[in-house]
C-alpha positions in Angstrom: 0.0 0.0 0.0 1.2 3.6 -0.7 2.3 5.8 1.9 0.8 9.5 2.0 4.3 10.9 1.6 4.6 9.3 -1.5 1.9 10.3 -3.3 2.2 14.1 -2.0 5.3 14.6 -3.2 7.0 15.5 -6.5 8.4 11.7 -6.6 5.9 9.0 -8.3 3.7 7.1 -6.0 4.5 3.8 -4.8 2.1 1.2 -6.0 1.3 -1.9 -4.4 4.5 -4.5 -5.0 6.8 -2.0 -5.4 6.0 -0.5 -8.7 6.0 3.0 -9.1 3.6 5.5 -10.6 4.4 8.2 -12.8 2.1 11.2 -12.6 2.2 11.6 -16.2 0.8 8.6 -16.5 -2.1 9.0 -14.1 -4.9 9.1 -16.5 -7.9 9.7 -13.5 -7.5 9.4 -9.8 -10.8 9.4 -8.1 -12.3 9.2 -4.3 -14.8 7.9 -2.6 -15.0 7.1 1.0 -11.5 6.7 2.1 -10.1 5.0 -0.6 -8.3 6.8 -3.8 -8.6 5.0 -7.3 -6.0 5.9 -9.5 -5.8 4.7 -13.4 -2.6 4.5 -15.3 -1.7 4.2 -19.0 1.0 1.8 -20.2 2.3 2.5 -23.7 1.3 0.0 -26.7 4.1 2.1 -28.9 6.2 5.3 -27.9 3.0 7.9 -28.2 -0.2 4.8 -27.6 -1.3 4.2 -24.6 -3.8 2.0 -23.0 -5.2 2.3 -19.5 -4.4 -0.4 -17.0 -6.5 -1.7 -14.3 -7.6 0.6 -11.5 -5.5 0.7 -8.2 -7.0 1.4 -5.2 -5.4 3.1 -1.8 -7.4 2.9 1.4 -6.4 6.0 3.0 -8.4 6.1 6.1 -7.0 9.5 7.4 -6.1 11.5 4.0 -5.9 15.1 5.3 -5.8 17.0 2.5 -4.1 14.6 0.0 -7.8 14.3 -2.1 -6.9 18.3 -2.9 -2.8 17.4 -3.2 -3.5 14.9 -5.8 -5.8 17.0 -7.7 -4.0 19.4 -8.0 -0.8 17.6 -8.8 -2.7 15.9 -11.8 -4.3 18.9 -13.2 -1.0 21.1 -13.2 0.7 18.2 -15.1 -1.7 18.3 -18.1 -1.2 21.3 -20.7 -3.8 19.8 -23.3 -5.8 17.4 -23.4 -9.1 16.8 -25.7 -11.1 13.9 -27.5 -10.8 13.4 -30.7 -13.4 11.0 -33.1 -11.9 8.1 -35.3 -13.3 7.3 -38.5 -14.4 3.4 -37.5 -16.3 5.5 -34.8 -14.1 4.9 -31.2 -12.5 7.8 -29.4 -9.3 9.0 -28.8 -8.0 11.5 -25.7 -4.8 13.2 -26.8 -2.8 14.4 -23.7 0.2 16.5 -23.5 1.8 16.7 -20.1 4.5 18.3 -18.4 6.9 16.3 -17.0 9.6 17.4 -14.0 12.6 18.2 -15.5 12.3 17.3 -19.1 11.6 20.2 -21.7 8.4 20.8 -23.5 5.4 18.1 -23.7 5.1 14.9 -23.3 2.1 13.9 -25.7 0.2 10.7 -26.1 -3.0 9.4 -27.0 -5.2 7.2 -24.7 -8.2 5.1 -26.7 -11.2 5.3 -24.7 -11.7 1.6 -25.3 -8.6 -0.6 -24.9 -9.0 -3.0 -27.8 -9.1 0.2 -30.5 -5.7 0.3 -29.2 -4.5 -3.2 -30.9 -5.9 -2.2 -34.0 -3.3 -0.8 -36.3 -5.7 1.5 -38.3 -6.9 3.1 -35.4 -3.4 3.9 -34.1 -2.3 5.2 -37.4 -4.8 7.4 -37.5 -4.8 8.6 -33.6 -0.8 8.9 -34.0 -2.1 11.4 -37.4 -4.2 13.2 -35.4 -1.8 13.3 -32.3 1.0 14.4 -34.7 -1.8 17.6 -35.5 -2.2 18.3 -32.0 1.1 18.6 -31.5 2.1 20.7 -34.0 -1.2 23.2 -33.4 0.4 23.4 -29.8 4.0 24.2 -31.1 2.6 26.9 -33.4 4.3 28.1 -36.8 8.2 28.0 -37.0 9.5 31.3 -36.4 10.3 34.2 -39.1 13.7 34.1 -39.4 13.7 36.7 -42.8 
C-alpha cells in the first residue's frame, strides 16, 4: 500500500509490489470514501497508450491529500481533448509536463482498450496526435 508521503510529493507514488507510478501517467485518480482510485496508462508504442487496471489506496485519514492529488494531476496536463476516429471509437490526446524534461510529453489514450491493438486506429490517432502537437507548437518562427 502507498504511503501519503509518497503520493504528495514531486516523486511518483509507490504502488502496491513496489512498482511505481508516474504522474504523467495517471490518467484519473478518483475518491470515494477513504479510498483513492488511480488509473494508469502503459504505452502500446512510444506515443499509444492504454489504461491499466484501476489501483486502489485505502487512506483512512487523507488530510488533505484528495486536494494534493488533484491538483498535482491537473497542473501536469497542458492539453488534453477527444478526438473521433473514423471506425467511430475515441481517442483522448494528452500532453503533459513532465519534472525536468523540456516541453510536452504527448500521447493518446483510446477510450476503449482493444481500439488500441488495432493498427488502423493507431495510425490514424498517432495522425491526429501528430496535428495536435504541431497546433500546440505553433508556426516555426520568421527568421527573414
Amino acid at each position: 500500500m502507498a504511503h501519503r508521503g509518497s503520493l504528495s510529493t514531486g516523486q511518483p507514488a509507490e504502488k502496491p509490489a513496489g512498482r511505481l507510478l508516474a504522474w504523467e501517467y495517471i490518467v484519473t485518480a478518483r475518491w470515494a470514501g477513504d479510498v483513492l482510485t488511480v488509473t494508469t496508462a502503459e504505452a502500446v508504442t512510444p506515443q499509444i497508450m492504454k489504461r491499466l487496471p484501476p489501483v486502489s489506496f485505502p487512506l483512512p485519514e487523507p488530510a488533505d491529500l484528495p486536494r494534493v492529488v488533484r491538483q498535482r494531476v491537473d497542473r501536469s496536463v497542458a492539453a488534453s481533448h477527444r478526438q473521433a476516429l473514423s471506425a467511430g471509437s475515441t481517442v483522448l490526446l494528452v500532453g503533459r509536463r513532465v519534472s525536468g524534461r523540456d516541453g510536452l510529453l504527448w500521447y493518446a489514450v483510446f477510450d476503449r482498450d482493444s481500439d488500441a491493438d488495432d493498427p488502423q486506429a493507431r495510425r490514424e490517432a498517432t495522425e491526429l496526435l501528430e496535428s495536435a502537437v504541431a497546433a500546440q507548437s505553433g508556426p516555426p518562427p520568421d527568421t527573414g
